[in-house]
KEKE-3310 file (N, C-alpha, C; in steps of 0.2 Angstrom, whole numbers, plus 5000, padded with zeros to 4 digits):
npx = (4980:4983:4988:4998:4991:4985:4984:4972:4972:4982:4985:4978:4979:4988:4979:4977:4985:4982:4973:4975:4975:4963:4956:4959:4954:4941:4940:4943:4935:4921:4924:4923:4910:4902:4892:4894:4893:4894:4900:4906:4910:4917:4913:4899:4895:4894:4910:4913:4915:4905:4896:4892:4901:4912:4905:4907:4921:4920:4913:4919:4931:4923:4920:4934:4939:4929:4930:4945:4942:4935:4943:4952:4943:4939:4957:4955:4958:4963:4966:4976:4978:4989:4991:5000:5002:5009:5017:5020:5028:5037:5036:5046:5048:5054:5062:5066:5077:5078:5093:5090:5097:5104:5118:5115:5113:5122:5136:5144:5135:5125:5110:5114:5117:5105:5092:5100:5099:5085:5080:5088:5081:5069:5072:5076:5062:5053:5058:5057:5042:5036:5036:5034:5035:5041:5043:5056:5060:5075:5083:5088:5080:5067:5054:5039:5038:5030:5021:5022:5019:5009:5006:5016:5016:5012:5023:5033:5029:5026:5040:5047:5042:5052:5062:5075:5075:5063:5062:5069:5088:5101:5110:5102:5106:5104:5089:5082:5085:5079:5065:5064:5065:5054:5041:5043:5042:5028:5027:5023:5032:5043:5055:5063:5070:5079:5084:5098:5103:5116:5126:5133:5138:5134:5123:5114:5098:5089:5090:5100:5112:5118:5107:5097:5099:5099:5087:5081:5087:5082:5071:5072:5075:5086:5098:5106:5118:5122:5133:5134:5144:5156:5175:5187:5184:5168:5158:5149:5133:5129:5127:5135:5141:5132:5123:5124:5123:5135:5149:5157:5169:5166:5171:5169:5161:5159:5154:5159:5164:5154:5142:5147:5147:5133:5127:5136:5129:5116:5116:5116:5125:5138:5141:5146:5148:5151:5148:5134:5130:5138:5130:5120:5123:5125:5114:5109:5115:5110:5098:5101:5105:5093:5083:5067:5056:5048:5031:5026:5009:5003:4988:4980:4967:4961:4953:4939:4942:4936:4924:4921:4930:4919:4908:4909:4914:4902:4894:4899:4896:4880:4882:4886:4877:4867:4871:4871:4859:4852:4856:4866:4859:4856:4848:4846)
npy = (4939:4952:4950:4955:4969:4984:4999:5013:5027:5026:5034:5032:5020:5021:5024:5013:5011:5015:5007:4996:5008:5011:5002:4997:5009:5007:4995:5000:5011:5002:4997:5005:5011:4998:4988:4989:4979:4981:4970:4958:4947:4936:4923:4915:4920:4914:4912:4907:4910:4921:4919:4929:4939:4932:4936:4950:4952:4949:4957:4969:4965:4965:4977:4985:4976:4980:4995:4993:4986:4995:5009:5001:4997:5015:5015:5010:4996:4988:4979:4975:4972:4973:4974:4974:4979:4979:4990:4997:5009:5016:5012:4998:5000:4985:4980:4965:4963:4949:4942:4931:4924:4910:4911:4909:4897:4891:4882:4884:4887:4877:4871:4876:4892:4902:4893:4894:4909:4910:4904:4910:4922:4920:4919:4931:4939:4933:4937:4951:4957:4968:4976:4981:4971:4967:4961:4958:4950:4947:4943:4944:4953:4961:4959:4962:4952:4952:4963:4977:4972:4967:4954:4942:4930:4929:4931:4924:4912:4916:4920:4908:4901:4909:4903:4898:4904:4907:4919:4928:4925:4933:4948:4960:4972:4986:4986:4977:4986:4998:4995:4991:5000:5007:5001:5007:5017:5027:5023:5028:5027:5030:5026:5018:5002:4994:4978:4973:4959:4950:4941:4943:4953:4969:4964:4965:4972:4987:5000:5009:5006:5016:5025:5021:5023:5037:5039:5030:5041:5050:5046:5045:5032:5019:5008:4992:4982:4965:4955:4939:4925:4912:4915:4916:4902:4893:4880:4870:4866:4854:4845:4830:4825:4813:4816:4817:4820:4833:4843:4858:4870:4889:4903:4916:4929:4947:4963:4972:4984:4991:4989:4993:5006:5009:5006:5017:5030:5029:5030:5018:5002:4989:4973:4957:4943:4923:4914:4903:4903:4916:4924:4924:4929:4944:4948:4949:4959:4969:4969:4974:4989:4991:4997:4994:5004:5003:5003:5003:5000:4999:4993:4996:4990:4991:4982:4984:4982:4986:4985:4974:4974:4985:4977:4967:4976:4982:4971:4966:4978:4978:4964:4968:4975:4967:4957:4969:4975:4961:4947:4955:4965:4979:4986:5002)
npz = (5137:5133:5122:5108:5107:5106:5116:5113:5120:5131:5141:5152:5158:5170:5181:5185:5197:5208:5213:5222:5235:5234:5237:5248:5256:5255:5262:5276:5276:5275:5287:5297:5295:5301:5313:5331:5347:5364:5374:5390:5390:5377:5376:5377:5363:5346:5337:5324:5309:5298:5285:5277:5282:5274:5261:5262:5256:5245:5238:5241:5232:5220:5217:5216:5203:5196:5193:5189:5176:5171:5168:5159:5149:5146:5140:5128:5122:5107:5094:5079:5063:5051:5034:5017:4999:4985:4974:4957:4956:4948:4933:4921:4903:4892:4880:4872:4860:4848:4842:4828:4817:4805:4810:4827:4829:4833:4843:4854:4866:4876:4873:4860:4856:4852:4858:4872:4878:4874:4886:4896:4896:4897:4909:4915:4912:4922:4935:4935:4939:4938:4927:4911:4896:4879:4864:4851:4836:4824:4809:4793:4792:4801:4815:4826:4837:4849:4855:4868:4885:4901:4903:4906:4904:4893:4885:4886:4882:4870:4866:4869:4859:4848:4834:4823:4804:4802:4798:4783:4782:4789:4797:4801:4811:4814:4809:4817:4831:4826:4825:4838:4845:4841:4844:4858:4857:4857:4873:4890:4899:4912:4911:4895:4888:4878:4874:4867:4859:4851:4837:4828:4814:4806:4792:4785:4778:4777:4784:4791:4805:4815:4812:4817:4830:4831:4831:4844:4852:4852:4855:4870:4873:4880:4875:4878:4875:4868:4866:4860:4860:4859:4862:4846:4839:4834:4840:4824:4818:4804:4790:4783:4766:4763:4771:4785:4803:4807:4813:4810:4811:4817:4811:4826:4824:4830:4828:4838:4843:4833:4843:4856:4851:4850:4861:4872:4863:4869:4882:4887:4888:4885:4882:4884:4882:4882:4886:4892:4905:4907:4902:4909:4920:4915:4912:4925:4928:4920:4929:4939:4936:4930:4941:4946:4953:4967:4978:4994:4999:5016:5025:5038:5048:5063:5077:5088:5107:5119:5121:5127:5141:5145:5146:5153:5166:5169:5170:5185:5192:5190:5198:5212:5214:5218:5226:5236:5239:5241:5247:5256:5262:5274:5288:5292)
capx = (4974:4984:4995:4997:4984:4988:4979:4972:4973:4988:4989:4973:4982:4990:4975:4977:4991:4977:4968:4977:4975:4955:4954:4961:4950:4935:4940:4942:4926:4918:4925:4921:4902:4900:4889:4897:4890:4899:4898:4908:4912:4914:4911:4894:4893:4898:4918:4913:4917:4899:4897:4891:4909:4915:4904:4908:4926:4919:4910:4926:4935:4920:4921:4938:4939:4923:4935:4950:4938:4933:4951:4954:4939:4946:4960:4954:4962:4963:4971:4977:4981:4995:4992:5002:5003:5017:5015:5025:5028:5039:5038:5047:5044:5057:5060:5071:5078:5083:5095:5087:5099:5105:5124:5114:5113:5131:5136:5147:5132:5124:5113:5116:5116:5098:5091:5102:5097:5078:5081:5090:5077:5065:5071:5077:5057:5052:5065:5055:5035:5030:5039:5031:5037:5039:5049:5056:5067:5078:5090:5089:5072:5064:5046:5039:5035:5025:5020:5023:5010:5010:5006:5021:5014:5011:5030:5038:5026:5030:5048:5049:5041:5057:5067:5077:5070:5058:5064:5074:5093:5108:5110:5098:5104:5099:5082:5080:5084:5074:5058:5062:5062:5046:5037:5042:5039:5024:5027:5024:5035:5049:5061:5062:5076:5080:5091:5100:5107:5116:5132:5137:5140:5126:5126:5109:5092:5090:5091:5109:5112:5117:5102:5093:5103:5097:5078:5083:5088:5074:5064:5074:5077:5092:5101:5110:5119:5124:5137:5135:5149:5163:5180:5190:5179:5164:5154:5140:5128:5130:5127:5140:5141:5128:5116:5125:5124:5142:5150:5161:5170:5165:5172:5165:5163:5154:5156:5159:5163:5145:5138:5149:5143:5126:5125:5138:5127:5109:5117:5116:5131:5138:5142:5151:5145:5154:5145:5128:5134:5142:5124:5114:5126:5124:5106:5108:5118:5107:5094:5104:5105:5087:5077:5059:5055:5041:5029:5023:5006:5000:4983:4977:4963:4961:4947:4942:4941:4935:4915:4922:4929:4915:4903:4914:4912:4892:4893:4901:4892:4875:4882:4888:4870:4861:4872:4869:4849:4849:4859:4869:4854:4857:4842:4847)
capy = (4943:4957:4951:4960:4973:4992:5006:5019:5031:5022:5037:5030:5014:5026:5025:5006:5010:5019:5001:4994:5009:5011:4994:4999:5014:5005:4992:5005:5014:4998:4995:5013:5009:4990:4992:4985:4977:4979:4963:4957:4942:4932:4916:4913:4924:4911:4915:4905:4920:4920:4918:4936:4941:4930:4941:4957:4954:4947:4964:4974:4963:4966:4986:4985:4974:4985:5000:4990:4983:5003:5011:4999:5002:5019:5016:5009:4992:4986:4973:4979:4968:4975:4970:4977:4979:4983:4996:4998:5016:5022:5005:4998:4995:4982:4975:4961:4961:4943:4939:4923:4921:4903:4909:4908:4887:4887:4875:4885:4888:4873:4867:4882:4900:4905:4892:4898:4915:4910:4899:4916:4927:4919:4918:4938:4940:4931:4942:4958:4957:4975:4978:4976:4967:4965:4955:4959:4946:4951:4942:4950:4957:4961:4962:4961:4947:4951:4970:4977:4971:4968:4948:4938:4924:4927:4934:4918:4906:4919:4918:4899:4897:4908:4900:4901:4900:4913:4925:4927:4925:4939:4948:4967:4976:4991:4984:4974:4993:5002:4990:4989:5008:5010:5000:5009:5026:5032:5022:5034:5024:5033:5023:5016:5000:4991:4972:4969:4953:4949:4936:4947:4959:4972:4965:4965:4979:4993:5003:5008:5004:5020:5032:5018:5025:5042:5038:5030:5046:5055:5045:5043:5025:5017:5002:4988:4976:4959:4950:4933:4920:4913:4920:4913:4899:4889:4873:4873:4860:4855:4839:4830:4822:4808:4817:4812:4826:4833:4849:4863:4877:4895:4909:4921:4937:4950:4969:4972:4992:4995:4986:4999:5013:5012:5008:5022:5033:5029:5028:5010:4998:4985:4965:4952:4934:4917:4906:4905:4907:4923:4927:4924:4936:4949:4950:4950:4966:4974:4970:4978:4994:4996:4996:4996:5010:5000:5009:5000:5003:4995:4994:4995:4988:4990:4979:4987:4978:4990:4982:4967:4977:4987:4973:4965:4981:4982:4964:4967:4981:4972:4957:4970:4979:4963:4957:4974:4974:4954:4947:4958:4970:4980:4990:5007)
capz = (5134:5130:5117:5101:5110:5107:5119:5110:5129:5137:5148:5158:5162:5177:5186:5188:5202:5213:5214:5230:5240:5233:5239:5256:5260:5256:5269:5281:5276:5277:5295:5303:5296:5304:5320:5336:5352:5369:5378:5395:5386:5369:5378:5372:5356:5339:5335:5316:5302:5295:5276:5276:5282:5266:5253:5260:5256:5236:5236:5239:5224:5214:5216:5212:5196:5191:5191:5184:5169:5167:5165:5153:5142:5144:5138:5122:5119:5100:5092:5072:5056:5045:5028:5014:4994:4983:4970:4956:4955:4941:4929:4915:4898:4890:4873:4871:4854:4849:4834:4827:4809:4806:4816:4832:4832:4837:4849:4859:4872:4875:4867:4857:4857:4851:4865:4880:4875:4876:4893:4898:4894:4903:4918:4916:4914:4929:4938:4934:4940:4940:4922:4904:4892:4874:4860:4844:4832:4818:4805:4787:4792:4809:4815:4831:4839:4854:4858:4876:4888:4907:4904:4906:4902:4883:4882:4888:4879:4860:4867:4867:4849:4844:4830:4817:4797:4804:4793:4778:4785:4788:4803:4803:4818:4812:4808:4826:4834:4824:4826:4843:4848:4837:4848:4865:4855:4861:4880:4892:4906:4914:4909:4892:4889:4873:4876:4859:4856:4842:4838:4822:4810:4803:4786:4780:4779:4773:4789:4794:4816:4818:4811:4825:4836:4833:4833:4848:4856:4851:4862:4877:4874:4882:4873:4882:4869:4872:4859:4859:4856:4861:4857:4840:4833:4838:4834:4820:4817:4799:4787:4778:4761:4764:4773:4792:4808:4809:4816:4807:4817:4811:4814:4828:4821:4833:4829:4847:4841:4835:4848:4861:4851:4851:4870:4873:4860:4870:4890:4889:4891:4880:4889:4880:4884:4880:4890:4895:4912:4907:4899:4913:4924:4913:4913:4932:4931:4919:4933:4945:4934:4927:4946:4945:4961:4970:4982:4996:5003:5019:5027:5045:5051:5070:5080:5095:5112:5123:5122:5132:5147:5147:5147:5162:5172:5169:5176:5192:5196:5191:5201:5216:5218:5218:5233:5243:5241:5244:5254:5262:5263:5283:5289:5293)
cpx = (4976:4989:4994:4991:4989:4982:4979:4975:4977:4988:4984:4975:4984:4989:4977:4981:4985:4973:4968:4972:4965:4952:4954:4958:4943:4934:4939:4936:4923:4918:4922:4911:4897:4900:4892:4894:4897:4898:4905:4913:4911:4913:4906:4893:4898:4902:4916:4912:4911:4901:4895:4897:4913:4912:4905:4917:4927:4918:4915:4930:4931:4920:4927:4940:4934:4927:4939:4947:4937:4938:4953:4952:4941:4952:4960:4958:4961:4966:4971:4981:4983:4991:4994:5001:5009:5014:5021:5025:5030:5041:5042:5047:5052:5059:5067:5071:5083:5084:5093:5091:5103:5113:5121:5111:5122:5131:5140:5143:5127:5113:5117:5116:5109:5094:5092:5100:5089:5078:5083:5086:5071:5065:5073:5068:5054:5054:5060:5045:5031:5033:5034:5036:5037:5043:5047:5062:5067:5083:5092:5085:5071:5055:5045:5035:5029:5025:5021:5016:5015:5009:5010:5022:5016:5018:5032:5035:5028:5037:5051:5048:5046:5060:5070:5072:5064:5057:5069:5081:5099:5107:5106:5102:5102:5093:5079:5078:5079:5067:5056:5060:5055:5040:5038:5042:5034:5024:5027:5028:5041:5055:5059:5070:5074:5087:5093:5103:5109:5123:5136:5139:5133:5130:5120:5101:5094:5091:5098:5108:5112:5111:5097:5094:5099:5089:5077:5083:5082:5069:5067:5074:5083:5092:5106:5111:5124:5128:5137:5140:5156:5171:5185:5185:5175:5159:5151:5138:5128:5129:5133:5137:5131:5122:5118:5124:5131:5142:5157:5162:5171:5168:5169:5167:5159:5158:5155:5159:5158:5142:5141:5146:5139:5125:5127:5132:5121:5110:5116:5124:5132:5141:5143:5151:5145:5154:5138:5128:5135:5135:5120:5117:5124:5117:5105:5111:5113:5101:5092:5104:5098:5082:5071:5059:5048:5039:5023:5017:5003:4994:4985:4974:4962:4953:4950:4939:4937:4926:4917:4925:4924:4910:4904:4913:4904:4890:4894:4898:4884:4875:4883:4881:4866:4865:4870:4862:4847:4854:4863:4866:4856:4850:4846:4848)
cpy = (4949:4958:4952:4964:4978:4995:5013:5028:5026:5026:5037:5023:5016:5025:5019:5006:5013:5013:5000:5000:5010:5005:4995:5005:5009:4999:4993:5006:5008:4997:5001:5011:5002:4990:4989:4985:4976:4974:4963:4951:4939:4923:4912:4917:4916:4913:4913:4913:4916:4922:4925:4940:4941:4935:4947:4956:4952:4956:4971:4974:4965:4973:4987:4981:4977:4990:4999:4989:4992:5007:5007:4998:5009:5020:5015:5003:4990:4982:4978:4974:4973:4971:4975:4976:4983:4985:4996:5006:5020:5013:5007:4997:4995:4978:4972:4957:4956:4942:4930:4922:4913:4905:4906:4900:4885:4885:4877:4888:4882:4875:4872:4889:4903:4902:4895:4906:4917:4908:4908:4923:4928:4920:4926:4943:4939:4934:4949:4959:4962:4978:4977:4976:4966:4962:4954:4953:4948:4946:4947:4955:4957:4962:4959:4953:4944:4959:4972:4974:4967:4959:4943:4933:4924:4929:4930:4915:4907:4918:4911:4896:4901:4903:4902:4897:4904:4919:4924:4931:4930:4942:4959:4969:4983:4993:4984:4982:4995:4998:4991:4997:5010:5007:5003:5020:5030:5026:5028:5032:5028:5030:5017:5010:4994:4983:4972:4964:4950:4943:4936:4953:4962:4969:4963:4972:4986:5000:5005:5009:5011:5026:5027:5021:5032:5045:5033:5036:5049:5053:5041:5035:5023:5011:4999:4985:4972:4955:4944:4928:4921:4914:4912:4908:4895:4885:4873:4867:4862:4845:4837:4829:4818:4809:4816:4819:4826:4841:4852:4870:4880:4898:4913:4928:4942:4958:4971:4983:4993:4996:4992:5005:5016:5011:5014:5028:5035:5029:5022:5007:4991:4978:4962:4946:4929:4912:4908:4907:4914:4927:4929:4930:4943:4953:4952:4956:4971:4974:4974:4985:4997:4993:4999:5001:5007:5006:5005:5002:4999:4998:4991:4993:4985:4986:4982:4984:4980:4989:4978:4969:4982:4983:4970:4968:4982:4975:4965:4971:4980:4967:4959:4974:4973:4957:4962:4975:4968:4951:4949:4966:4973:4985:4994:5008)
cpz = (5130:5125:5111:5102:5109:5110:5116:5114:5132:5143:5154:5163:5169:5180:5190:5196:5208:5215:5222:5235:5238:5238:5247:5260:5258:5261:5275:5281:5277:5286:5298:5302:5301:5312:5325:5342:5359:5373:5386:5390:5381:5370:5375:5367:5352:5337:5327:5312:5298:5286:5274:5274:5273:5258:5255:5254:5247:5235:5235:5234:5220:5214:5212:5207:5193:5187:5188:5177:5165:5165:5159:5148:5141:5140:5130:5119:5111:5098:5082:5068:5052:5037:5023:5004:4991:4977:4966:4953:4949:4936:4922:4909:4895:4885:4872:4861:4852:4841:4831:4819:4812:4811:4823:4833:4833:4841:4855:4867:4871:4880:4863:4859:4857:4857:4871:4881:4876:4883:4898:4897:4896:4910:4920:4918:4920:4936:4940:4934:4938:4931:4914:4899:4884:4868:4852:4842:4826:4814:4800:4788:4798:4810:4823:4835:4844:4857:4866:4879:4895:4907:4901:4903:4896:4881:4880:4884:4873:4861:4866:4861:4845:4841:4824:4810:4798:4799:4787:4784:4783:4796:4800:4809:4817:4814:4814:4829:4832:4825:4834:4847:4846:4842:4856:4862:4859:4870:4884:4899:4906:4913:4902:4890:4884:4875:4870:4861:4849:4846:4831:4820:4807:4796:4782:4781:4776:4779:4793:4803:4818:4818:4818:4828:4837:4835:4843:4855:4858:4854:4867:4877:4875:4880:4877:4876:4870:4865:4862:4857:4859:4858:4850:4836:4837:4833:4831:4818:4807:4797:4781:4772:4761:4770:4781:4796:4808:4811:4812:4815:4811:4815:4819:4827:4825:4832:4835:4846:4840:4838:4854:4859:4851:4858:4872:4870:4865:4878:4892:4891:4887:4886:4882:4883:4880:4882:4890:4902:4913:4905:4905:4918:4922:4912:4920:4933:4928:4923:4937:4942:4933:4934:4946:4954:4963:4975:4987:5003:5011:5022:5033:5044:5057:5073:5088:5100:5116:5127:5127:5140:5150:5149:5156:5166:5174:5174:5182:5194:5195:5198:5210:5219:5219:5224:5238:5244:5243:5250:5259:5263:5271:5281:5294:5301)
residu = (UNK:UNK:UNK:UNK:UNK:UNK:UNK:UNK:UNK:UNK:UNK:UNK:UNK:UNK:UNK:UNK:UNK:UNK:UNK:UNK:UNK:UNK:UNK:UNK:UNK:UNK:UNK:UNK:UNK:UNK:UNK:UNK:UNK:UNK:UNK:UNK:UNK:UNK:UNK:UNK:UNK:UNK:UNK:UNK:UNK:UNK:UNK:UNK:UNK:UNK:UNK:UNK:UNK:UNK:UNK:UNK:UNK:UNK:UNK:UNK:UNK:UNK:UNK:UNK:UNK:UNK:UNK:UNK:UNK:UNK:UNK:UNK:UNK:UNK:UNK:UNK:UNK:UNK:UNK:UNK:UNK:UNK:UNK:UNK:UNK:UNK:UNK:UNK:UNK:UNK:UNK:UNK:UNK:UNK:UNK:UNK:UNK:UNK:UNK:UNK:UNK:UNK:UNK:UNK:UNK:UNK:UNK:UNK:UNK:UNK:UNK:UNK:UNK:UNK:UNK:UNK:UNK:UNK:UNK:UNK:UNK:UNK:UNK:UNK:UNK:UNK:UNK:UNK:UNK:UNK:UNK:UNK:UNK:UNK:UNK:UNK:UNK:UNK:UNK:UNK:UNK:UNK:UNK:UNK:UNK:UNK:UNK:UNK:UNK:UNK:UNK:UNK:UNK:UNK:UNK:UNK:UNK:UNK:UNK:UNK:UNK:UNK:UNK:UNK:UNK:UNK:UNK:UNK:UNK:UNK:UNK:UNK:UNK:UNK:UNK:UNK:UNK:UNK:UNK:UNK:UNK:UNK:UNK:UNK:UNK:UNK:UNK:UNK:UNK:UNK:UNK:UNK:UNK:UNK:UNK:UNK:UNK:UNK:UNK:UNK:UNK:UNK:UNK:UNK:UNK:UNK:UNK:UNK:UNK:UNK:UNK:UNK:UNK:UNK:UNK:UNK:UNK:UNK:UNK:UNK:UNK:UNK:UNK:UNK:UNK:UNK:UNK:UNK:UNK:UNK:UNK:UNK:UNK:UNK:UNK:UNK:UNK:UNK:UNK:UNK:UNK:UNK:UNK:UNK:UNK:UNK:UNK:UNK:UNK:UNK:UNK:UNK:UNK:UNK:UNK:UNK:UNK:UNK:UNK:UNK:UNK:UNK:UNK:UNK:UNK:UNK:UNK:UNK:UNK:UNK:UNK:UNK:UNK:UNK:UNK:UNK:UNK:UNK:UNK:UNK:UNK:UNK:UNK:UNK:UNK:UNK:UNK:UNK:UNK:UNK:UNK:UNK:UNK:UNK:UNK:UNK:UNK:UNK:UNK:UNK:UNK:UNK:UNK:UNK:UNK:UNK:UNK:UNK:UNK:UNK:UNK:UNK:UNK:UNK:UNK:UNK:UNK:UNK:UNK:UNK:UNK:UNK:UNK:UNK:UNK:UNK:UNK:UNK:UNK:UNK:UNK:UNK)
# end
């Protein structure tokens, strides 16, 4: 009865230990008042214990469980449902800038680079609930592709219709940056965090990486920048003579230096990923680095018991005065 029950008055429960001996004066008291006949002999008197006898010794239970019922109203039992909500307290707003020039169809991530990149940027969202979101692609050119916004959904779905051909071809880092801080310019989240990806060299836009970098500063945005590609040379999809699917190894060229100076420059951190494997970890670190501060509220909601041992004691002293007027009525 009393499981997952809290008492509001626990320090009335105490009384309960006074029951027994209540119980035992009122046995007495009842004996010293029960009239007595002195006889010679019990020969002819009836020995049978009269049903009368039987309900005084109800009527003493029923005093005491009345009083037992009453202390434990008293005490105020309740039962309490916990339910809680999670809050995200200090969010983040995060723009994943993805290099989409024709290098990223290389074959050293399978299938390729650009895909593993999508698949992996996927699951990096799904990761991060209380976070928002937004998604810029750059080759010679950049533009946004999906504004920040708190619905996941629409990231992932614009994220899967990246491809290359998109844009005219070369690699902007620059551009991508600078595009990408413009969108978390006016954010007013306490923490602002920029993903680059690339799997080159800046070598196109009119924007040079480092004045990014200082527009950047100026609005407290931190850069993470993730080179792509494996080391010496990797596969690329290519058609021969006669039109047939073949593969050529290209060079992997990643300016790995600008990519460390602009993290270093903005408090980010530069990572170098040659697998997909190796990609998906590193998203896993930058998840570890950039923690959303949740804040979790719970609700009470106590139900109180205290009607039902009240009712219970109403009864018994009901059920206890309508034995003493009826049938164990005495005449004075």
């Amino acid at each position: 009865m009393f499981k997952d029950t809290n008492f509001l008055n626990p320090e009335y429960l105490y009384l309960l230990i006074l029951l027994p001996f209540v119980l035992l004066l009122e046995m007495g008291f009842t004996k010293k008042r029960t009239p007595s006949i002195s006889w010679s002999s019990v020969f002819l008197i009836d020995t049978a214990i009269s049903w009368k006898v039987i309900l005084k010794y109800v009527l003493w239970i029923t005093r005491v469980s009345a009083l037992a019922a009453i202390i434990i109203a008293l005490a105020r039992p309740q039962t309490t449902e916990v339910s809680s909500e999670t809050l995200s307290k200090e969010g983040i707003d995060i723009i994943l800038a993805m290099d989409v020039s024709t290098s990223m169809l290389a074959q050293d991530f399978s299938p390729n680079r650009l895909e593993a990149a999508k698949q992996v940027g996927i699951e990096f969202i799904e990761g991060r609930p209380n976070d928002r979101f937004g998604l810029v692609v750059y080759a010679g050119e950049s533009f946004t592709q999906c504004p920040l916004t708190t619905d996941h959904k629409v990231v992932k779905n614009l994220l899967k219709e990246v491809k290359d051909g998109l844009i005219e071809d070369g690699t902007a880092i620059g551009m991508g940056l600078a595009t990408s801080v413009s969108r978390l310019k006016e954010s007013k989240a306490e923490s602002k965090v920029v993903i680059l990806l690339t799997d080159g060299e800046n070598n196109s836009g009119f924007i040079d990486p480092m004045t990014a970098v200082e527009i950047a500063q100026e609005s407290k945005v931190k850069v993470y920048t993730v080179g792509v590609g494996s080391y010496g040379t990797a596969p690329y999809p290519t058609k021969d003579l006669w039109g047939r699917d073949t593969q050529v190894d290209i060079e992997v060229k990643i300016d790995e230096e600008l990519l460390i100076n602009i993290a270093d420059a903005t408090g980010g951190m530069y990572f170098r990923a040659d697998s997909k494997d190796k990609l998906s970890l590193i998203y896993a670190q930058i998840e570890s680095l950039e923690k959303t501060e949740l804040e979790e509220l719970k609700y009470y909601n106590h139900e109180e018991k205290f009607e039902l041992f009240a009712f219970i004691a109403l009864f018994l002293i009901f059920f206890e005065l309508i034995l003493q007027y009826t049938l164990l009525k005495s005449i004075a």
